[in-house]
C-alpha positions as CSV (number, residue, x, y, z in Angstrom):
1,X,-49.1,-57.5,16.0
2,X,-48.5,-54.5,18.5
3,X,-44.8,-55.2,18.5
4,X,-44.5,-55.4,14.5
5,X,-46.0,-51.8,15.3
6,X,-44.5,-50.7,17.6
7,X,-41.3,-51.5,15.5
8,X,-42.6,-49.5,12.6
9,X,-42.9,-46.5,14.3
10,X,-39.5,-46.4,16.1
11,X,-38.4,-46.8,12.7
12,X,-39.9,-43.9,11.2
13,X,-38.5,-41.5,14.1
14,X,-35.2,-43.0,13.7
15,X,-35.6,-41.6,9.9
16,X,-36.7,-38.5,10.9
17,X,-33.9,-38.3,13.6
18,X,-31.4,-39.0,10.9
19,X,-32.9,-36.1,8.3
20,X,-33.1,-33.7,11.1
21,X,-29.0,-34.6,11.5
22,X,-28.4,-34.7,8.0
23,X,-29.9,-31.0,7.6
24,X,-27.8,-29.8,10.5
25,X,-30.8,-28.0,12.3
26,X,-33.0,-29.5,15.4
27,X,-36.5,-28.5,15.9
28,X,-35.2,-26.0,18.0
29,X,-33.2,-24.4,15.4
30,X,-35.9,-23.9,13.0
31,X,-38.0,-22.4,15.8
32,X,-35.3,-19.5,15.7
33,X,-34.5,-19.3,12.2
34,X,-38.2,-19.2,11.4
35,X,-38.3,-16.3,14.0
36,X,-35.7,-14.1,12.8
37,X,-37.2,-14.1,9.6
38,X,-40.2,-13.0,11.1
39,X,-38.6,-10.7,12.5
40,X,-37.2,-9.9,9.1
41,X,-40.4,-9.7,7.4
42,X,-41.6,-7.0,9.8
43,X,-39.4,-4.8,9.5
44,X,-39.2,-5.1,6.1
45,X,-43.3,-4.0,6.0
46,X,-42.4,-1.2,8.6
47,X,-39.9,0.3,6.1
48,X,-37.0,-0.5,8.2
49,X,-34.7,-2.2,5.3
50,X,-31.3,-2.0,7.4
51,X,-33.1,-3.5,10.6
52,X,-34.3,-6.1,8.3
53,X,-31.3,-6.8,6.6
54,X,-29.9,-7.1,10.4
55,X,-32.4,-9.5,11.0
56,X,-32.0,-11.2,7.6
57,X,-27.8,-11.7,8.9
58,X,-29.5,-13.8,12.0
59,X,-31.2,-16.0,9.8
60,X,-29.9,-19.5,9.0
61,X,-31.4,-20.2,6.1
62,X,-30.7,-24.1,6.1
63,X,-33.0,-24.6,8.8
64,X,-36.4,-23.0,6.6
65,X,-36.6,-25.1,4.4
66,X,-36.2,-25.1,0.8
67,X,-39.4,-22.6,0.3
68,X,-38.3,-21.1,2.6
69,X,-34.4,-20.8,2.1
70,X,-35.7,-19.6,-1.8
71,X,-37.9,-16.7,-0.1
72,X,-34.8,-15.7,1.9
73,X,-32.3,-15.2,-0.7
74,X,-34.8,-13.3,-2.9
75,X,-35.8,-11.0,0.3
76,X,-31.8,-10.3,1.1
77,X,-30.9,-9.2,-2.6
78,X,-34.0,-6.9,-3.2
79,X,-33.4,-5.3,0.4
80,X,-29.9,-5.3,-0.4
81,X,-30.7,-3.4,-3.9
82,X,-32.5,-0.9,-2.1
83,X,-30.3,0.2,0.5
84,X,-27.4,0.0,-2.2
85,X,-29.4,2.4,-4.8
86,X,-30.1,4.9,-1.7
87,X,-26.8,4.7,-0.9
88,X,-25.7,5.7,-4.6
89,X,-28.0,8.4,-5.1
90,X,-26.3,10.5,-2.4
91,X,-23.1,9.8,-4.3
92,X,-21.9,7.4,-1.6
93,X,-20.2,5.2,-3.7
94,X,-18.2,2.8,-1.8
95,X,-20.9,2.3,0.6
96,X,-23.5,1.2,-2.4
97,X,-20.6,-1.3,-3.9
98,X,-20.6,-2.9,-0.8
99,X,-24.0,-3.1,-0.3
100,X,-24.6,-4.5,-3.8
101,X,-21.6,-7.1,-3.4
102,X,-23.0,-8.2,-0.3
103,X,-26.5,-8.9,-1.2
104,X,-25.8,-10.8,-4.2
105,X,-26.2,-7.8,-6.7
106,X,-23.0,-8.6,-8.6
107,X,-23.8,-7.1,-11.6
108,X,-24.5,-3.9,-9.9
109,X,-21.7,-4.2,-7.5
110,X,-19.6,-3.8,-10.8
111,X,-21.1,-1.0,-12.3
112,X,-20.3,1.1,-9.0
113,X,-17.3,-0.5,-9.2
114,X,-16.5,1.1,-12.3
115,X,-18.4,4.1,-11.8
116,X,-16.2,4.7,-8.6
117,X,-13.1,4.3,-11.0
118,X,-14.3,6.9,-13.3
119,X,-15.4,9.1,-10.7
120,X,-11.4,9.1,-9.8
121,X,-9.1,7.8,-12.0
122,X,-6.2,8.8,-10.7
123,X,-7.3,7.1,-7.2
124,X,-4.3,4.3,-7.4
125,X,-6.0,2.0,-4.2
126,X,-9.1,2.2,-5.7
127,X,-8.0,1.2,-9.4
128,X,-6.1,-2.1,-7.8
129,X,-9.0,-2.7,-5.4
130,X,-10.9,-2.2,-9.0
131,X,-8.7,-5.1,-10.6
132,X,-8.8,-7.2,-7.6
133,X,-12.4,-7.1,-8.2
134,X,-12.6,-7.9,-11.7
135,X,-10.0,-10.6,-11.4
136,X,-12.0,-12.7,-8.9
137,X,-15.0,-12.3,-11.1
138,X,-12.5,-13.5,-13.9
139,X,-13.7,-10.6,-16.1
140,X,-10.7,-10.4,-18.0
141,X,-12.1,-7.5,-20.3
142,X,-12.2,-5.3,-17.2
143,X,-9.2,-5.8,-15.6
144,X,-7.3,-5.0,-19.4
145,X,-9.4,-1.8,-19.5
146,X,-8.2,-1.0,-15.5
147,X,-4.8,-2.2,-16.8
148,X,-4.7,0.6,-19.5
149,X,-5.8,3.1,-17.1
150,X,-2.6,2.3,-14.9
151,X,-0.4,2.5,-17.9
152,X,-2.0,5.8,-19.1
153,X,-1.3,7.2,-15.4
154,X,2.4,5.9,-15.2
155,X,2.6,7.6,-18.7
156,X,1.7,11.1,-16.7
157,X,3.9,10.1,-13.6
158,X,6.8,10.1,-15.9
159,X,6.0,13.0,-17.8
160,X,6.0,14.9,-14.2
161,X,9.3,13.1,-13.1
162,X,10.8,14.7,-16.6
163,X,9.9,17.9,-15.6
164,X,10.9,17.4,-11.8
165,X,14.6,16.4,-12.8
166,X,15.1,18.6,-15.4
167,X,14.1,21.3,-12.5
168,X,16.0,20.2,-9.6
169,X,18.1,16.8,-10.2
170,X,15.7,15.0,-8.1
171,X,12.4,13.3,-8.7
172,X,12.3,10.2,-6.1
173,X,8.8,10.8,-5.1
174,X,7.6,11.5,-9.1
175,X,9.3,8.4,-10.3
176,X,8.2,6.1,-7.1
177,X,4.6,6.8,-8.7
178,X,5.3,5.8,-11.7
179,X,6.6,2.6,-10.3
180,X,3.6,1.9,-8.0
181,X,1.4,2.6,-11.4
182,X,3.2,0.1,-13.6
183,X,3.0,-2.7,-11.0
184,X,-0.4,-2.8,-12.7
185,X,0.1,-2.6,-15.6
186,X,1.9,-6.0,-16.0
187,X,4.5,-8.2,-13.9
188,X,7.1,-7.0,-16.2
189,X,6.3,-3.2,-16.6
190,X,8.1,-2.1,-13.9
191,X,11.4,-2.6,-16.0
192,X,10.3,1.5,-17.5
193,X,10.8,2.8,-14.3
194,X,14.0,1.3,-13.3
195,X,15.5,1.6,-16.5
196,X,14.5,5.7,-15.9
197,X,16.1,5.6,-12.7
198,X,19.3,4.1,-13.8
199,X,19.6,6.8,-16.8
200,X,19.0,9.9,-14.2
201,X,21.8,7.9,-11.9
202,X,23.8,8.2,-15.1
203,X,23.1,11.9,-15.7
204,X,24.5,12.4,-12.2
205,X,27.1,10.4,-11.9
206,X,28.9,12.6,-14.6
207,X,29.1,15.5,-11.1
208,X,31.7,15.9,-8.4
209,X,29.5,17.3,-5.6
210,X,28.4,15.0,-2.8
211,X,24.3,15.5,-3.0
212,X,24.4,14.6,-6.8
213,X,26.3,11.8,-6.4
214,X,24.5,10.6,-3.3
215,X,21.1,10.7,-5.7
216,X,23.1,8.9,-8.1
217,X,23.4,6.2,-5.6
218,X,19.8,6.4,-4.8
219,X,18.8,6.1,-8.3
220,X,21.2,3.0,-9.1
221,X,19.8,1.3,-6.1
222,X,16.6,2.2,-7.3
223,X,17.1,0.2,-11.0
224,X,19.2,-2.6,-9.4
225,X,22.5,-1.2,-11.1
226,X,25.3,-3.0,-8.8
227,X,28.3,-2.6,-11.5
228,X,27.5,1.1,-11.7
229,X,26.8,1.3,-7.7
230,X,30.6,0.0,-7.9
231,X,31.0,2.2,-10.2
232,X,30.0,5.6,-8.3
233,X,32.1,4.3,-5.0
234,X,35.0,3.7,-6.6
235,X,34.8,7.8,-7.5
236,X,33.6,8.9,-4.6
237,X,36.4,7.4,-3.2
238,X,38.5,9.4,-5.3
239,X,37.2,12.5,-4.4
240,X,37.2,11.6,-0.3
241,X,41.4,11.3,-1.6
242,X,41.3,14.2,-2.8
243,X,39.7,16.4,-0.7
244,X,41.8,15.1,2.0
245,X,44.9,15.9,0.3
246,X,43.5,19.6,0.7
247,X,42.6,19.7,4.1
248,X,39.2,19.8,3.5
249,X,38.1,17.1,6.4
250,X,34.1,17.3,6.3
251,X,33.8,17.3,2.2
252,X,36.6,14.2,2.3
253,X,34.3,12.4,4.9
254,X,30.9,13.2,3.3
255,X,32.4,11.5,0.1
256,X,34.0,8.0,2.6
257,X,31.0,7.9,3.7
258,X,29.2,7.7,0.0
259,X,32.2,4.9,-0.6
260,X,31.3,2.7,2.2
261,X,34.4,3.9,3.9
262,X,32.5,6.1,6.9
263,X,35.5,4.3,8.9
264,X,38.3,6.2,7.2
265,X,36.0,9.2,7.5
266,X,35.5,9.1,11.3
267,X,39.2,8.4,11.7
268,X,40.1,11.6,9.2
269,X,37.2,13.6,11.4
270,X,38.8,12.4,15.1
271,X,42.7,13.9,13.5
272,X,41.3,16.9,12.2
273,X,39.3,17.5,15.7
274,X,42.4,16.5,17.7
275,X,44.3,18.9,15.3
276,X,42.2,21.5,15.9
277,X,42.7,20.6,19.5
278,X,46.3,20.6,19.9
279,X,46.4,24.3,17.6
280,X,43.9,25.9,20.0
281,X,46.2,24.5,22.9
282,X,48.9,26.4,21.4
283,X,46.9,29.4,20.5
284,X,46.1,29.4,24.1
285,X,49.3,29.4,25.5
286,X,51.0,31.6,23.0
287,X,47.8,34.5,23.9
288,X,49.0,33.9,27.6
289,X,52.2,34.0,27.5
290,X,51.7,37.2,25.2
291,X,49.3,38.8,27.8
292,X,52.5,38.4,30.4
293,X,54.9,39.3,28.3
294,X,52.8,43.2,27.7
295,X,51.7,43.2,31.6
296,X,56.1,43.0,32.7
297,X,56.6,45.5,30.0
298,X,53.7,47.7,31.5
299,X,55.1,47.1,35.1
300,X,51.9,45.2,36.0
């Protein structure tokens, strides 16, 4: 009878043994989970919400229980609310996002979120952090309102690159934002901006001086336009000919160079200087021999 017993209760501890493995916690483990939230809970009475939310972060909730484990996740979020609301009503916007997000406060996360986006619009790292956001969440509404905000800002950046080109022939930086904008807008939107930059390449590639044609290149590069990349070499080419024919050695290599030709340049720059060489030799010797020539006729 004392062994039947005896067997019974070895039994029962080896079911208890097994729970205690299955949960993933020892005794020993909810001794300190069950103190951190103490330590949690006092702080929290003290007024101390960050220290307790410190605390909280200590906490493995697996090992209190499921009482427990419920009174922990409903003591994060509100202490998380908090500090996120004192956080936004000294404007600190980011900081109460991340607050919210943290604590399980999604629906206030995205208000901030949103309010941060309105609060700066034109902000382009905080709109795509802004879709990022919403795309996770799948809230597909938001992220089509965020995408309409990019397209109305690419729409702007244009309108300045218009100005800026019509100005001075040049409006890399202008148009650059107007491509970073209409990345989100769509995967395909893009196709505005280069389609831009291949008609100012266009525009430019109708002049004969070196810095207009070099932003010509800049621009077909910028849209992808190989043929008319081809295109622009193959004339400034011609012009590298042509200023050669004149003498005109640094214009003639500036425009090589444009042509993928810089070797034909260096090697018209190394004649020219060994030109110039050889004529101030000459120069030289024609001043010294002058020079003796005067100092015989002056009996010197």
């Amino acid at each position: 009878m004392k062994t039947t017993i005896l067997m019974f209760a070895l039994t029962g501890l080896m079911v208890v043994a097994q729970s205690t493995l299955a949960d993933g916690c020892t005794t020993a483990d909810e001794n300190v989970a069950a103190a951190n939230m103490k330590k949690a809970d006092d702080a929290d009475r003290a007024g101390k919400l960050k220290e307790a939310y410190a605390a909280l972060g200590k906490v493995d909730s697996m090992c209190l229980g499921r009482d427990g484990s419920k009174r922990y996740e409903s003591m994060r979020k509100r202490i998380g609310l908090q500090l996120g609301q004192q956080e936004e009503k000294q404007n600190h916007l980011a900081a109460a996002f991340d607050w919210y997000k943290a604590s399980g406060n999604g629906d206030e996360a995205d208000r901030v979120k949103m309010k941060q986006v309105n609060a700066t619009p034109r902000d382009r790292n905080l709109v795509s952090g802004a879709i990022d956001h919403f795309k996770y969440k799948d809230n597909n509404a938001r992220v089509a309102e965020l995408r309409q905000l990019a397209a109305k800002n690419a729409d702007l950046e244009l309108a300045a690159e218009e100005k800026a080109f019509a100005a001075r022939k040049e409006s890399f930086q202008e148009l650059g934002s107007a491509k970073d904008w209409l990345y989100y807008v769509s995967d395909t939107a893009t196709k505005k901006a280069r389609d831009r930059a291949e008609q100012r390449g266009d525009t430019l590639l109708k002049e004969d001086t070196l810095r207009h044609l070099e932003n010509a290149k800049r621009y077909f590069n910028l849209a992808d336009a190989k043929q008319k990349e081809k295109t622009l070499k193959e004339k400034a080419m011609r012009l590298a000919q042509e200023h050669e024919k004149k003498g005109e050695t640094n214009q003639a290599a500036g425009f090589y160079s444009l042509a993928d030709a810089s070797a034909q340049g260096n090697a018209l720059q190394k004649r020219a200087e060994a030109e110039h060489k050889q004529g101030e030799e000459k120069r030289q010797k024609k001043f010294s021999k002058d020079q003796g020539d005067l100092e015989k006729q002056l009996g010197m």
